[in-house]
C-alpha positions as CSV (number, residue, x, y, z in Angstrom):
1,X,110.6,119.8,108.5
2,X,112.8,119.5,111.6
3,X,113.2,121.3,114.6
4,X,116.0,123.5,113.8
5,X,116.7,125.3,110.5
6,X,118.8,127.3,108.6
7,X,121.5,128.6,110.8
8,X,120.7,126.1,113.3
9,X,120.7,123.1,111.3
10,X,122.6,120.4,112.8
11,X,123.4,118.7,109.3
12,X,126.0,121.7,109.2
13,X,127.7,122.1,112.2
14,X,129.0,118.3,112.7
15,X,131.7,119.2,110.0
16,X,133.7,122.3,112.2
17,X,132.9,120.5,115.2
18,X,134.3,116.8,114.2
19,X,137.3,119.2,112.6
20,X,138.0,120.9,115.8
21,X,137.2,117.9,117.8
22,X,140.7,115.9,116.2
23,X,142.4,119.6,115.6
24,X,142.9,120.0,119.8
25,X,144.3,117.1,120.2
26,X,146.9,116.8,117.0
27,X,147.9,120.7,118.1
28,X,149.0,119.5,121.2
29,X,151.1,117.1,120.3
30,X,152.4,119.3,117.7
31,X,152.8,121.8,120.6
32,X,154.8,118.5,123.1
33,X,157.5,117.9,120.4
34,X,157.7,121.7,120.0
35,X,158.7,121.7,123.8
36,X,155.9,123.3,125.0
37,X,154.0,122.0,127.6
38,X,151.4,124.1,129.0
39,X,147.8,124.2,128.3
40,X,147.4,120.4,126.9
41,X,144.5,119.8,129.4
42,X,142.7,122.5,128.2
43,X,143.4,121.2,124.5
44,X,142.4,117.9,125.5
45,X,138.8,119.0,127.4
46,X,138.3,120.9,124.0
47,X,138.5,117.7,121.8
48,X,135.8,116.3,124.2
49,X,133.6,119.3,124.2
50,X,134.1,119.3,120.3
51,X,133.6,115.7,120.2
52,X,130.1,115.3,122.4
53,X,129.1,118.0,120.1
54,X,128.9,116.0,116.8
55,X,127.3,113.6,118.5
56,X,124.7,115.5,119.7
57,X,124.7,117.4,116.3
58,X,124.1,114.0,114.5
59,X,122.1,113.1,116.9
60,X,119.7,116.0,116.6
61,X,119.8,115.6,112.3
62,X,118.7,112.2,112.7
63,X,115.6,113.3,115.4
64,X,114.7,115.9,112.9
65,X,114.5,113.6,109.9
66,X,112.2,111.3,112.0
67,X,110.0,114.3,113.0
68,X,109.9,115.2,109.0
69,X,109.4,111.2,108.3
70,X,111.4,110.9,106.1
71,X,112.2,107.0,106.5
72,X,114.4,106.9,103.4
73,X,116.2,109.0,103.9
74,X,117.4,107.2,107.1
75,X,117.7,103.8,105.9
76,X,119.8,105.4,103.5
77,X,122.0,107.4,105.8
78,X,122.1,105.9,109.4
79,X,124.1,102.6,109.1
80,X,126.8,104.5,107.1
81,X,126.4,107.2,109.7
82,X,127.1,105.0,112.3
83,X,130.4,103.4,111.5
84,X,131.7,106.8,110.7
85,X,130.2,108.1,114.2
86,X,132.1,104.8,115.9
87,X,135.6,105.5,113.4
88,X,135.3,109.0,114.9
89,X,135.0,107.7,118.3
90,X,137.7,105.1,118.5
91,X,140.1,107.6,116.7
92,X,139.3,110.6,119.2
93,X,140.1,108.1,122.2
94,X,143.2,107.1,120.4
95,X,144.4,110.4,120.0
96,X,143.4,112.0,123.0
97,X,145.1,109.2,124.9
98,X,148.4,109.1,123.3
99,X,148.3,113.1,123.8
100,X,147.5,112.4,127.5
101,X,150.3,109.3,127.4
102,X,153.0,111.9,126.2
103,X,152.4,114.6,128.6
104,X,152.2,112.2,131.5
105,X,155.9,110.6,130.6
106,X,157.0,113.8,130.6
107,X,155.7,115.0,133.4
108,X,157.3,111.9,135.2
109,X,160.5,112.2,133.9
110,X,160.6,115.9,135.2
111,X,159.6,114.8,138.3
112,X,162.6,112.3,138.6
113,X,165.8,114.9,137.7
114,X,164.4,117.0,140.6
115,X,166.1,116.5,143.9
């Protein structure tokens, strides 16, 4: 057995976290082409709260499957694991850069109609 169990167990929680982790950043960009502006930094330092979290989460399912020994069980699951966990993290930059991209253009473009 592992560490944490039952409502602790990390083999749970990636799932809400990885969702909310690409939800922040998609609902600001939703939010930019609805014309509203505010709060996409707070959206954006959400995604990589949400995102370090899987990471720890999967992280802390893999040490608890070593402290169980179950060797199988990671040679089965790990090297999938891992290109999802680097799909994740390539995608999350993406998006959380072309959210930061589109808020900075428009920041800039505000800035030049001002006297």
């Amino acid at each position: 057995m592992g560490i944490l169990k039952g409502i602790l167990d990390p083999a749970v929680y990636w799932i809400p976290f990885a969702i909310a982790a690409f939800f922040c950043p998609v609902f600001s960009i939703i939010r930019f082409y609805n014309k509203q502006y505010r709060g996409w930094q707070m959206l954006t330092f959400l995604s990589l709260i949400f995102g370090t979290l899987v990471l720890l989460e999967e992280y802390l399912m893999v040490n608890n499957w070593v402290l169980a020994g179950e060797v199988e069980t990671l040679k089965n699951t790990v090297p999938g694991m891992s290109l999802l966990l680097v799909v994740f993290v390539i995608f999350g930059i993406a998006l959380n850069v072309y959210n930061w991209y589109i808020h900075q253009k428009e920041i800039l473009e505000r800035r030049g109609k001002r006297p």
